[in-house]
C-alpha positions as CSV (number, residue, x, y, z in Angstrom):
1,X,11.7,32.2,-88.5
2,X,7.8,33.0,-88.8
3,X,7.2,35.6,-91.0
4,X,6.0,39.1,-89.8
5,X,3.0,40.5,-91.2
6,X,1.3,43.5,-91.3
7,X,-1.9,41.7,-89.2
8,X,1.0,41.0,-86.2
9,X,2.6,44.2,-86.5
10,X,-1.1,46.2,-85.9
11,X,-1.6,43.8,-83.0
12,X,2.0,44.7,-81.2
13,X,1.2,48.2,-81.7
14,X,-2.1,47.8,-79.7
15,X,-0.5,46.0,-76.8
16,X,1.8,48.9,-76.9
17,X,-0.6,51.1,-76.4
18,X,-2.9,49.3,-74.1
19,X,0.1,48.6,-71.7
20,X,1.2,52.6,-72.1
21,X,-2.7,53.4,-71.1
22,X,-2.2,51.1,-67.8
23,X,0.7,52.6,-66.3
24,X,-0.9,56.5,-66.9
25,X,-4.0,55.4,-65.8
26,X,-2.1,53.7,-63.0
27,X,0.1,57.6,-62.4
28,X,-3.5,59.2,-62.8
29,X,-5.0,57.0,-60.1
30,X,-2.2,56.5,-57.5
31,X,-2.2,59.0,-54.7
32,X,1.1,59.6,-54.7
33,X,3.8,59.5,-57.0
34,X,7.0,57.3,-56.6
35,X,9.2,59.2,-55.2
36,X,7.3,59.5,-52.1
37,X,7.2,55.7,-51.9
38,X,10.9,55.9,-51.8
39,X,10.8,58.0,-49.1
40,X,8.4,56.3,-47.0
41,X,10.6,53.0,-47.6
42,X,13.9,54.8,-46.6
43,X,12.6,56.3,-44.1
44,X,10.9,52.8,-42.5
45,X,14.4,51.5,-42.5
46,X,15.9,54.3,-40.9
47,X,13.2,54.0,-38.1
48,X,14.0,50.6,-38.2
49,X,17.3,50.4,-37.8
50,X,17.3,53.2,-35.0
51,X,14.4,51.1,-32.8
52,X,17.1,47.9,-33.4
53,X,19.9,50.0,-32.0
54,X,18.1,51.6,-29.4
55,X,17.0,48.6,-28.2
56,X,20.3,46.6,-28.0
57,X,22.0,49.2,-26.6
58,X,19.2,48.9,-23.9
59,X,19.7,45.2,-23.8
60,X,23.6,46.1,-23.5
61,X,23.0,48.2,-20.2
62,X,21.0,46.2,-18.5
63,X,22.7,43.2,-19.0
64,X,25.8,44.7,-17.9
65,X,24.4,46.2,-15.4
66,X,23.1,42.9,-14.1
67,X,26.4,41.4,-13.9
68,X,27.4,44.4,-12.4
69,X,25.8,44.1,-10.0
């Protein structure tokens, strides 16, 4: 195993810190936080999954209703 030295441990720290400075620089920037994500993307599948009902129930009528009649 390679030796750690004090030059590699310095340099770990720094990519520590840079990566730390991305993602609050990336919570500074964003214009909205996380949690509102989530709720747009539960709320798109809801809305999906209600249009996808709705609908084959439709197609369940009127098919039915076709043979029906």
């Amino acid at each position: 195993m390679p030796k750690i030295t004090q030059k590699t441990k310095k340099i770990v720290k720094k990519t520590k810190k840079i990566k730390k400075n991305k993602i609050n620089t990336f919570k500074k920037n964003a214009p909205f936080n996380v949690r509102t994500v989530k709720c747009f993307y539960y709320y798109n599948v809801c809305g999906l999954l209600f249009i996808s009902t709705s609908f084959f129930i439709y197609w369940v009528f009127t098919v039915t209703k076709g043979l029906i009649d």
